[in-house]
KESE-84153 format. One record per residue (C-alpha): x, y, z; residue in three letters. Coordinates in steps of 0.05 Angstrom, whole numbers, padded with zeros to 5 digits, always signed. Example, Ala and Ser with C-alpha at 12.3 -4.5 7.8 and 13.67 -1.06 7.14 Angstrom:
+00246-00090+00156ala
+00273-00021+00143ser
//
This chain:
+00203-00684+02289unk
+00233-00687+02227unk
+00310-00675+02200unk
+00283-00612+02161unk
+00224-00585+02127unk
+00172-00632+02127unk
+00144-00650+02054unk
+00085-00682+02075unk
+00053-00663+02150unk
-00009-00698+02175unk
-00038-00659+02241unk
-00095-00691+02280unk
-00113-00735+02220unk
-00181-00773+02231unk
-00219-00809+02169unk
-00265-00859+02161unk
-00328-00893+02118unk
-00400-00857+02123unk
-00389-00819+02181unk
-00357-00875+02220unk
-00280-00856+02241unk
-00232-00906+02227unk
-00166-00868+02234unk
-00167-00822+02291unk
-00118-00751+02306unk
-00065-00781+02276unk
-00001-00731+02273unk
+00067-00757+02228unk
+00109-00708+02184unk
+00163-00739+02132unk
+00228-00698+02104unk
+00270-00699+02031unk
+00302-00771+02031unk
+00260-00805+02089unk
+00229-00869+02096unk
+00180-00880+02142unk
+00135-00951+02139unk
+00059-00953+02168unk
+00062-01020+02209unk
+00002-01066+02241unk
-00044-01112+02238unk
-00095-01121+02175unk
-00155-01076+02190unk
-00118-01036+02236unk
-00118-00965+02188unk
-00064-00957+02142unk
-00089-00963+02074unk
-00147-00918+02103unk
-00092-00868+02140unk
-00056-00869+02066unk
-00133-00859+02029unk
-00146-00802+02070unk
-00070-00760+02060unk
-00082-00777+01992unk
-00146-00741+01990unk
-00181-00804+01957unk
-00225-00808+02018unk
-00237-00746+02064unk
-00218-00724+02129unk
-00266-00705+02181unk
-00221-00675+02225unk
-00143-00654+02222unk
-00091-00622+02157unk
-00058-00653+02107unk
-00003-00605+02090unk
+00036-00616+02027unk
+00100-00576+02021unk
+00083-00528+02075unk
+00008-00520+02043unk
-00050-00530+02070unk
-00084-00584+02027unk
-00140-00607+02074unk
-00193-00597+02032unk
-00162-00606+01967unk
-00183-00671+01917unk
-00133-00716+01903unk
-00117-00704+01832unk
-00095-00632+01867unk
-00050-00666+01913unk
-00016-00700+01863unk
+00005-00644+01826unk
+00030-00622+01899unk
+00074-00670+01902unk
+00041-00735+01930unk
+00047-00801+01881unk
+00005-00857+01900unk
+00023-00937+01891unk
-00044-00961+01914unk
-00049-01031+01938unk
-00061-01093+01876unk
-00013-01044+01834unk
-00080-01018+01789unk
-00051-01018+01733unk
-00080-01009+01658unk
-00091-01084+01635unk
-00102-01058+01559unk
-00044-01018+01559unk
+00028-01029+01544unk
+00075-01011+01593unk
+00103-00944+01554unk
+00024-00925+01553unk
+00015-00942+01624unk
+00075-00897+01635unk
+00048-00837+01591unk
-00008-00832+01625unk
+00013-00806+01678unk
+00074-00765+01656unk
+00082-00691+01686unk
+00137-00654+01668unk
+00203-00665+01712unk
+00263-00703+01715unk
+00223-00764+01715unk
+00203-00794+01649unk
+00203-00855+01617unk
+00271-00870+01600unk
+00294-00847+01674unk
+00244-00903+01697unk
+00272-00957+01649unk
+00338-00938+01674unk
+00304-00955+01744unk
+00270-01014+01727unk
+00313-01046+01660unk
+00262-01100+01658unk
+00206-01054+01648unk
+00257-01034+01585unk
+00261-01099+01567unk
+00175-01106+01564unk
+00156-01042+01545unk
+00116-01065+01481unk
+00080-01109+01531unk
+00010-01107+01552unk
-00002-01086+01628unk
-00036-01164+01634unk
+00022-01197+01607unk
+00068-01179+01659unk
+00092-01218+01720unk
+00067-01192+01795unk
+00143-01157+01807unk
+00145-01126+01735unk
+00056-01096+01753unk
+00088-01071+01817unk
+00154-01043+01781unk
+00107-01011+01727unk
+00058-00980+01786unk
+00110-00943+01830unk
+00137-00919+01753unk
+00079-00896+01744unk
+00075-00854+01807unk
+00145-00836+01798unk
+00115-00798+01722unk
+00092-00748+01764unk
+00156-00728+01790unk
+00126-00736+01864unk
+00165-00706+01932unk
+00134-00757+01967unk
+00111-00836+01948unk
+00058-00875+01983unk
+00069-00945+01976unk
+00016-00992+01999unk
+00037-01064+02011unk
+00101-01049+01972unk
+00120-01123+01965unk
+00059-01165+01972unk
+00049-01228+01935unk
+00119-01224+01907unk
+00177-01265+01902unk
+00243-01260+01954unk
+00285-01245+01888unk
+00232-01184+01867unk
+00218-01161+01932unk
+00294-01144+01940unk
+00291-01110+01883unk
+00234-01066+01904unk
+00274-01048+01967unk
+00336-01028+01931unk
+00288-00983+01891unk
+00263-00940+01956unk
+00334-00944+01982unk
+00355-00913+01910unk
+00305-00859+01907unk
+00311-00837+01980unk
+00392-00816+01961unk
+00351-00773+01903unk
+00322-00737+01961unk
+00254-00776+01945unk
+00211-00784+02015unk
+00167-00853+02019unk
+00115-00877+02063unk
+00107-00943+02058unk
+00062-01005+02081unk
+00084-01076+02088unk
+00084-01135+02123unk
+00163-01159+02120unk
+00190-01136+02184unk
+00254-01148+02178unk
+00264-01100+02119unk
+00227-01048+02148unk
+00261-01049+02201unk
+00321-01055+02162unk
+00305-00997+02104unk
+00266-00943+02143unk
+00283-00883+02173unk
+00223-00882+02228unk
+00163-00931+02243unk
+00095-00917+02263unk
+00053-00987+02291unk
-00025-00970+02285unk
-00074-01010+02327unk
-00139-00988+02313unk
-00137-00928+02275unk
-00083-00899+02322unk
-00012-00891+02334unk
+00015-00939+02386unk
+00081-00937+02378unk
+00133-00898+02339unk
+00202-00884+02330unk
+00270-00911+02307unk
+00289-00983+02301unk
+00326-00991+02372unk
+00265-00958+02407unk
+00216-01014+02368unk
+00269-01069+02387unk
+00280-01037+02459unk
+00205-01063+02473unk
+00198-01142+02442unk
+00140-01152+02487unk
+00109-01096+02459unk
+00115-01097+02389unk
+00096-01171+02396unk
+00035-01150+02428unk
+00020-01106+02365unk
+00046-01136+02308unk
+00051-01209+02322unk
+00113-01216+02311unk
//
């Protein structure tokens, strides 16, 4: 359950690759200013878990509601004009673009624009001339979640929020999600730093092949060391 109305609610999720399931009757629901990670092993689900809410691959079994509709069978450019933005994993962003065309690209109209995400990310300000392959790894993953953001999303799917990226950067990233979720912003997101998941998020959900294992809060994770051990490796 979650504290309120849920803006994203997966029931009996299962997805997969040419008729072979890889997620299977998965159920999770996220409210206004959660965050909820997607934990486990590589392999394990969550990018295809992610893929499949998204509606960039499609379910064979289960509903993907969106803000109390019923988006199940709906393609993924609808879903984002639901209310789902997508930061896919290796960022994706426009190489031959600057970072203010990057940006305008995906601009729907809302509170979010560009100058609200400079005023998020002041080094994306301070490169905004730039081209998309001039940037560093921490500014590409700055510029993809501000990207996501230009549609003025209820919920943001972050997958491997932090990967690749330096201590200093990957900080910053987390102060971001902790930012947006006082705005009332929900976010799923995937990583593999434990310690600030465990740290940032609301709720966890451990997959071990293509289901949920394990779930809740972070004293009912750390209640069960042997456990989460046995799942994450940690």
């Amino acid at each position: 359950m979650t504290p309120g109305p849920a803006l994203l609610d997966l029931e009996g999720l299962s997805a997969g690759y040419d008729g072979i399931p890889v997620v299977e009757d998965i159920s999770l629901a996220i409210a206004p200013g959660e965050v909820i990670s997607l934990m486990g092993r590589n392999g394990m689900g969550k990018t295809t878990l992610l893929k499949a809410a998204m509606g960039l691959i499609p379910a064979m079994r289960g509903r993907v509601g969106i803000m109390g509709v019923d988006h199940s069978r709906t393609p993924a450019h609808k879903r984002a004009a639901a209310g789902l933005g997508w930061v896919p994993e290796g960022r994706r962003i426009f190489a031959d673009l600057t970072v203010v065309e990057n940006l305008e690209m995906a601009r729907r109209i809302g509170p979010w624009t560009p100058a609200t995400v400079f005023d998020l990310f002041p080094r994306l300000a301070e490169r905004k001339r730039h081209y998309g392959d001039t940037l560093s790894g921490g500014e590409q993953q700055m510029l993809a979640i501000g990207r996501a953001l230009l549609t003025n999303p209820n919920v943001l799917i972050v997958d491997e929020a932090t990967e690749g990226l330096a201590p200093k950067i990957r900080d910053e990233i987390w102060e971001t999600f902790d930012t947006l979720r006082h705005q009332g912003l929900a976010v799923i997101v995937v990583d593999k730093h434990l310690d600030q998941l465990l740290s940032l998020c609301d709720r966890h959900f451990v997959m071990e092949k293509g289901r949920i294992v394990l779930s809740g809060g972070r004293e009912a994770l750390m209640a069960d060391p042997e456990r989460l051990h046995r799942f994450l490796g940690v």
